[in-house]
C-alpha positions as CSV (number, residue, x, y, z in Angstrom):
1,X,131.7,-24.1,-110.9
2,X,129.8,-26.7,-112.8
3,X,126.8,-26.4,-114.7
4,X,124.2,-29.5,-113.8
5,X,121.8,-28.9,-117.0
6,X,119.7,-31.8,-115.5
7,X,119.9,-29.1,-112.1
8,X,115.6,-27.9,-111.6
9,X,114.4,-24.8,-109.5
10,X,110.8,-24.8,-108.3
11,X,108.6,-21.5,-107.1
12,X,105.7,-21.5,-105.2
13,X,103.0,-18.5,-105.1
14,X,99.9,-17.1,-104.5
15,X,97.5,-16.8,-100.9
16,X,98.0,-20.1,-99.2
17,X,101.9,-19.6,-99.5
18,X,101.6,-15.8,-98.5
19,X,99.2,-17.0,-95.7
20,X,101.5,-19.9,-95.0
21,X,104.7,-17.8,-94.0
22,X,102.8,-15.0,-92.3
23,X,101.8,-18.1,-90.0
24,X,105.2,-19.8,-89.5
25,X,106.6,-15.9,-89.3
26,X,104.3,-15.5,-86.3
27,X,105.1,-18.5,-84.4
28,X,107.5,-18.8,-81.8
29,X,110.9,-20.7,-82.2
30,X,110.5,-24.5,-81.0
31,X,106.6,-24.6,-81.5
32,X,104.6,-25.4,-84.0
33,X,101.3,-23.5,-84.9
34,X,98.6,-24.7,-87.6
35,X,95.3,-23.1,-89.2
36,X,92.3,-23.4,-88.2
37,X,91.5,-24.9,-91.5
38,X,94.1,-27.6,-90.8
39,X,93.1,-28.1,-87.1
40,X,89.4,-28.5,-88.2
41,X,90.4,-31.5,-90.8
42,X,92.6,-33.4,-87.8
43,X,90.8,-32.1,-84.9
44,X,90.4,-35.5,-83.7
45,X,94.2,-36.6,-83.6
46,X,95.9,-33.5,-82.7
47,X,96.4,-32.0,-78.7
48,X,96.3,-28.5,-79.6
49,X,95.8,-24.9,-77.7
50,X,94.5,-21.8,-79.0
51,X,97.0,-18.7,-80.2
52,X,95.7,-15.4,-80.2
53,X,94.1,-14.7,-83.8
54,X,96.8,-13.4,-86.7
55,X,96.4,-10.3,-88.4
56,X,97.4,-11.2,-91.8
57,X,98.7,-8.1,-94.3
58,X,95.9,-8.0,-97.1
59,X,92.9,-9.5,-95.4
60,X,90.0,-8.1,-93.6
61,X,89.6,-11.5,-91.3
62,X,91.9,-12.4,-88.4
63,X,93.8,-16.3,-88.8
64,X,92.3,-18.3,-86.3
65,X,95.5,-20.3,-85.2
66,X,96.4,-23.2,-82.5
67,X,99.6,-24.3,-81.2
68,X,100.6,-28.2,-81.8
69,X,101.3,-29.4,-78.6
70,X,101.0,-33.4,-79.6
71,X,99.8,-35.8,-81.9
72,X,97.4,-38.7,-80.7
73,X,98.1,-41.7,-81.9
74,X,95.0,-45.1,-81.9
């Protein structure tokens, strides 16, 4: 085996992360669900449906989620 000093490793933390894979770990395989916080920023180019909410492990409020269904391209 060969040591690559030059070789980097990254971590990410902390509640958007946590929040982040409690989402993906909820949805289903071949979909694709997003927050409500990213829906309401690209509400107007995204074909969406509602999920039921997410309860997420430390939090006293439920994840509003929505499942991708397309993108809508202008």
């Amino acid at each position: 085996m060969v040591w690559d000093e030059e070789a980097r490793t990254y971590t990410v933390i902390g509640d958007v992360v946590n929040t982040a894979k409690r989402l993906e770990g909820a949805t289903p395989a071949g979909e694709i669900t997003i927050s409500d916080a990213v829906y309401s920023r690209l509400d107007s180019k995204l074909m969406v449906k509602p999920r039921q909410e997410i309860a997420l492990k430390g939090k006293a409020e439920m994840l509003t989620a929505w499942q991708l269904i397309s993108l809508i391209i202008s």
